[in-house]
C-alpha positions in Angstrom: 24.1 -178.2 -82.1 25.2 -180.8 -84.3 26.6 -183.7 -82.9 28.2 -184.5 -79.4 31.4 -186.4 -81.2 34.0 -184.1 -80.3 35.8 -183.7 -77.1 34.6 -179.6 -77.1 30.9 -180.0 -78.1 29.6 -179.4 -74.6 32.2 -176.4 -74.2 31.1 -175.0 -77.5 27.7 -175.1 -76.0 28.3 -173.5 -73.0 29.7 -170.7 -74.3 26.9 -170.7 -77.3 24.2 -170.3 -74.1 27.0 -167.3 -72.6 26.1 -165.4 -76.0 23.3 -163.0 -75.6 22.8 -163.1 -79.3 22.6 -166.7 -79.2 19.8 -169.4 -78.5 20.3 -172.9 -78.6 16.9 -174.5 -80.3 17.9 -178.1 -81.2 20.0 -181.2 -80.9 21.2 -183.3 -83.8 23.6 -186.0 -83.5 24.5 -189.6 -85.8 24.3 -191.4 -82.5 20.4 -191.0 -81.5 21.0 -191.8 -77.8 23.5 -189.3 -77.1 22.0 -186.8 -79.1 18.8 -187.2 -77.3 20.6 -187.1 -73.9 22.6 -184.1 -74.6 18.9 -182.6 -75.5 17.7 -183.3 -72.6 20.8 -181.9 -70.6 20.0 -178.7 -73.0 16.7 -178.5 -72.6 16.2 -178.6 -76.0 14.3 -180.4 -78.9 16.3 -183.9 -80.1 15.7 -184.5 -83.7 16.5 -187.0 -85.5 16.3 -186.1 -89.3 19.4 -183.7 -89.9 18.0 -182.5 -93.1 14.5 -180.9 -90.6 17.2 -178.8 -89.1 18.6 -177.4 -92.8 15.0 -177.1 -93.9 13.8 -175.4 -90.7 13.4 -171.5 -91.3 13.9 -170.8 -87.8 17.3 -171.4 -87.2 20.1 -169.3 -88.5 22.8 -171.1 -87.6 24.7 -174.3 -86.7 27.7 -175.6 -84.9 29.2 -178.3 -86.0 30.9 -181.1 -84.1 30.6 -183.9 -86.1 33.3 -186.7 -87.1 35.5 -184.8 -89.0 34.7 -186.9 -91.9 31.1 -185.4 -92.3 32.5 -182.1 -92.4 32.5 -181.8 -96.3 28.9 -183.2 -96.5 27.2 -181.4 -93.3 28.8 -177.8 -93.4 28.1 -177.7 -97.4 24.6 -178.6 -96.7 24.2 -176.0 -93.9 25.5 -173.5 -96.4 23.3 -174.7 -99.3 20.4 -173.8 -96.8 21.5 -170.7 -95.7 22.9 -171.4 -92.1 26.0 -169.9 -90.9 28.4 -172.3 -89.8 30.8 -172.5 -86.5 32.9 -175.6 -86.7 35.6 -177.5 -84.7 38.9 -177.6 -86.4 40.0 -179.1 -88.5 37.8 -177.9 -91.5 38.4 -181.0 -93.3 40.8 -184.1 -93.8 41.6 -182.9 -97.5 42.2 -180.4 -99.2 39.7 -180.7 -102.2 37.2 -181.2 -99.5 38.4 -177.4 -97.5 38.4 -176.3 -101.3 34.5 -177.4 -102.0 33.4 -176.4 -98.4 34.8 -172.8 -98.8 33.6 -172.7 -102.6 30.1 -173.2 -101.0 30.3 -170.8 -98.3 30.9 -168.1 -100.5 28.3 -169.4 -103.2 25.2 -169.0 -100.3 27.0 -166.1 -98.8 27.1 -167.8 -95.0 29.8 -166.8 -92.2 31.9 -169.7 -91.8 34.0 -170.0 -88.5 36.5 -172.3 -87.9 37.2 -172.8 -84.3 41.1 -171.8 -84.0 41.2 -170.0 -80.6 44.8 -169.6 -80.0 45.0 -166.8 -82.3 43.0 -164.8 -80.1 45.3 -165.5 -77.0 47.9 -162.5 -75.2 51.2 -164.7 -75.8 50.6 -165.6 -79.8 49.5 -161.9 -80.0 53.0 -160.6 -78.8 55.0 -163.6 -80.8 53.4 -161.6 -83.9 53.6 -158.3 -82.9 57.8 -159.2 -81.7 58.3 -160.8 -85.4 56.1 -158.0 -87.2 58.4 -155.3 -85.7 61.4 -157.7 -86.5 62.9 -157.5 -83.2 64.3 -161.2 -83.9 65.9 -160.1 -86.8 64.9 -162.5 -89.7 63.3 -165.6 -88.3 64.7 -168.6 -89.0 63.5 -171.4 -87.0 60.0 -171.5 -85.2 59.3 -174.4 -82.9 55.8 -175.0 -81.6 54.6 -177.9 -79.3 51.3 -178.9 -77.9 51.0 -182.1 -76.4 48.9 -183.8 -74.0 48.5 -187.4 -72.3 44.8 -188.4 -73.6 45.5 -191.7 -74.9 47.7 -193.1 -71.5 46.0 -195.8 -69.8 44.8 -195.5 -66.3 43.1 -197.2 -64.2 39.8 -198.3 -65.7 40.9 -196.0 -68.6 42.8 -198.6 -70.8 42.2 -196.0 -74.0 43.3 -193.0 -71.6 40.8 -189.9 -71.1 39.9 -189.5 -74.6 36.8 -190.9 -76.1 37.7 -193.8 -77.6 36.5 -192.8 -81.2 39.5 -190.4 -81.6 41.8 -193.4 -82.8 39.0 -194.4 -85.3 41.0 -193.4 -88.5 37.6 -193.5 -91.0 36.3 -191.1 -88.4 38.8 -188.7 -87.6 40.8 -188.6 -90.8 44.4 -189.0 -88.4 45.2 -188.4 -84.7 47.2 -186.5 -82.8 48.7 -184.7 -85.6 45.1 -183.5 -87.4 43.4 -182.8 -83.6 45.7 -181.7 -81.1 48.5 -180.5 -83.8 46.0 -178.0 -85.3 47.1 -176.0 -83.0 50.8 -175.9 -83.4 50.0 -176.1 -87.2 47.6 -172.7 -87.2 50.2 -171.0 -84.9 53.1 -171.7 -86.8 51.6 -170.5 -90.4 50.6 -167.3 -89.0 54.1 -166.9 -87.7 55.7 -168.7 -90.5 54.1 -167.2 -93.3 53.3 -169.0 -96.7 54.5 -173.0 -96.7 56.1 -174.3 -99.3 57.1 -178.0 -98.2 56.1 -180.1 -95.3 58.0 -183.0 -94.0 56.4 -185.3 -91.1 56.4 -188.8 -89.1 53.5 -189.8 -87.7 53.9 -192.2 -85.3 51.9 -195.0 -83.2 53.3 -195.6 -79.8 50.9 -197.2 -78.6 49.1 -199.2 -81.6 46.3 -197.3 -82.7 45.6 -197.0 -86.1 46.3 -193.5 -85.9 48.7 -191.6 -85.1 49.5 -190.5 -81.2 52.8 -188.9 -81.7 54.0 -186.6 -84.5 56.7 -184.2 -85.6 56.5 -182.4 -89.2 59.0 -179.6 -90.3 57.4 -177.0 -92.5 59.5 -174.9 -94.9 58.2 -171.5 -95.9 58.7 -168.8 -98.6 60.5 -166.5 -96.2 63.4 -169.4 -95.7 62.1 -170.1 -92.1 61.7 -173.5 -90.5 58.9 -175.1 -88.5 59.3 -177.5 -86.3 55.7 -178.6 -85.4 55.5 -181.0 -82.3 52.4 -182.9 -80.5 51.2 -186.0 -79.0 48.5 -187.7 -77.0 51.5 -189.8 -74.6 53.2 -186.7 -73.1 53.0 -186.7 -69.2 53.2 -182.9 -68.3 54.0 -181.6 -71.4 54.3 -177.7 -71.9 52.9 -175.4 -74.1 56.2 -173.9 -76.2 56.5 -171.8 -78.9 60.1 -170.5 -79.2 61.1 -168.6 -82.2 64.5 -167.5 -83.4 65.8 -165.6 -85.2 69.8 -163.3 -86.7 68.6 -160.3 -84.2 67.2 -162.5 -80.9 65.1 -165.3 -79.8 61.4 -165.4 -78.1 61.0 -168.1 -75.9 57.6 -169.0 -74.5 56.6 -172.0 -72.1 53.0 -172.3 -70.4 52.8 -168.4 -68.5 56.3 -167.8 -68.6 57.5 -165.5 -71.4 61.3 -164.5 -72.1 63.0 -162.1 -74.7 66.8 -161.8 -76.0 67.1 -158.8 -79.1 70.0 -157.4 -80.0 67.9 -154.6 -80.5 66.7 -154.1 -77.0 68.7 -153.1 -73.7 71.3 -156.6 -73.3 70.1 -160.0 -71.6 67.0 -161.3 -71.3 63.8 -159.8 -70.5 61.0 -161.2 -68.7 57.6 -160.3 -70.2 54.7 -159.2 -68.1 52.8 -156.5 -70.1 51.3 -158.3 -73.0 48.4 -156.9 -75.6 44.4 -157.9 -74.2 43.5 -161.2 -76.1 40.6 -160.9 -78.8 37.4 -162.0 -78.5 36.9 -166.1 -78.8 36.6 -167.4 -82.0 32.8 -168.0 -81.7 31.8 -164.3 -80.3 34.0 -163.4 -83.4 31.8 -165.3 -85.5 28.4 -163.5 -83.6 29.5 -160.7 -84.2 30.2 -160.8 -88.4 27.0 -162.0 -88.6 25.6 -159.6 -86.7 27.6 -156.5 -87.5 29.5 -157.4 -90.6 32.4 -157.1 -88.6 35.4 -158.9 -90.3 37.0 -161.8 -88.1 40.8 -162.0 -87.3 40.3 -165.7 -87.7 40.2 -166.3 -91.2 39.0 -168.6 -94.3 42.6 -168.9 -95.5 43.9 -170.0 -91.7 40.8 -173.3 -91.5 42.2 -173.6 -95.2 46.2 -173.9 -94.5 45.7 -176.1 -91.6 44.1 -178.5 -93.9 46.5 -177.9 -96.4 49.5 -178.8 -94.0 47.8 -181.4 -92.2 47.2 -183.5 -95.8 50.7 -182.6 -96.5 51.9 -183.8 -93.3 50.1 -187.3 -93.8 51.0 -187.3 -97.7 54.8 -187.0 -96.1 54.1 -190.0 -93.9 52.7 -192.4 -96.0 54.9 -191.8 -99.3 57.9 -191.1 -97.0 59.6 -188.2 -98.5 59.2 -184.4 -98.3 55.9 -182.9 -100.0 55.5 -179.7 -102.0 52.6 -177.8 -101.0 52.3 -176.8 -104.9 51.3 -180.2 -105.3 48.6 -180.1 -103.2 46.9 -176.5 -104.2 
């Protein structure tokens, strides 16, 4: 385990020790008090030297929760010494540093998973199955929103629930938009198809110097819209995807799933009977390494939500709409 930092290190851990195939051996982590601690909670050796765990012959693999921006440097050096890689999203803040971590990944000939999990979940799986069989028609507009309300003071909270180091901008490369808004971001491609521009505001409601609440619209090659939505200062906010489209319109909020196609018997239809979700992005990772078994989670999804995410802040900061052909 490398590094406590993120909010789903201990999460990625339990599940790690719900693996048979997997056996937590060591800690590492930049901040030696919490590494040592969460070692101890483990059971498990602390150490302090990163590069002992990339040198050690031992261990086959690593999961990475670091600050996002030791992504580049930590996951190339776990591929450079042969260690498969899990890490949280996103794969890194740019995209020349997604480029060189993927470049070195296939170099060493490691499996690289990046942690997107929604992809495995019933409701995305019957958005792409309802779009893949075109009951919507051609889609036109997909709108996606996860938001949350971790940076609202409480009391004795004044930051909110989340860790106060997710509004350190040299840490986290952005805020809402690059942790939270993965989500909505990986969703929405996969739905969406190939980008081509990205439009976004990113903005500060609170005063952090990054972002808490963000919107971007994504254009892609099929002529569809994205409308990409998420915040840490939403008070019982839903999940949502709703996507439209000349033939119907699928509308999704938490549990609840509803269908109008011009295609199917008239009104809406409630939906109850959806496909069985995949396997979690980590087992998927176990079991390519294992088996050779390709992942549904791919290279070119942790790649794409970099891409739109650099976009997205590009957008921001210059203030117009960005061309993902200037990026890649």
């Amino acid at each position: 385990m490398l590094s406590k930092w993120h909010v789903h290190a201990a999460e990625y851990a339990e599940h790690a020790q719900g693996n048979e195939h997997i056996e937590i051996t060591h800690v590492w982590d930049e901040k030696e008090e919490r590494g040592r601690e969460w070692a101890a909670e483990l059971g498990v050796e602390f150490v302090q030297d990163i590069e002992s765990i990339f040198k050690n012959p031992d261990i086959d693999a690593v999961i990475v929760d670091t600050p996002t921006s030791m992504h580049r440097d930590v996951i190339i050096r776990a591929a450079e010494s042969g260690k498969h890689i899990f890490t949280e999203k996103v794969l890194a803040i740019t995209v020349e540093d997604a480029e060189a971590i993927l470049d070195a990944v296939e170099k060493n000939g490691v499996k690289l998973m990046v942690s997107l999990p929604r992809l495995t979940a019933d409701y995305y799986l019957y958005a792409q199955r309802v779009v893949d069989e075109g009951l919507l028609g051609k889609l036109t507009t997909i709108r996606c929103r996860v938001a949350h309300n971790g940076a609202v003071p409480y009391e004795n909270r004044p930051h909110g629930w989340l860790p106060k180091h997710f509004y350190n901008m040299e840490e986290c490369g952005g805020g809402a938009f690059i942790d939270l808004g993965a989500h909505p971001i990986y969703l929405t491609n996969r739905l969406g198809g190939q980008a081509t521009a990205v439009t976004a505001r990113l903005q500060h409601t609170l005063g952090y110097e990054v972002d808490d609440n963000a919107v971007a619209i994504v254009e892609y090659v099929s002529g569809a819209m994205g409308i990409l939505e998420t915040g840490f200062v939403a008070n019982g906010s839903p999940f949502q995807i709703q996507l439209y489209g000349t033939a119907g319109t699928l509308l999704i909020e938490d549990d609840k799933i509803r269908i109008f196609s011009s295609l199917m018997e008239e009104g809406w239809h409630e939906v109850k009977d959806l496909p069985a979700p995949q396997i979690m992005p980590m087992d998927q990772w176990v079991e390519e390494i294992r088996t050779g078994e390709t992942p549904n989670i791919t290279h070119q999804d942790g790649f794409n939500l970099t891409l739109i995410n650099h976009a997205a802040r590009l957008s921001h900061d210059q203030g117009r709409r960005v061309e993902i052909k200037e990026l890649v």
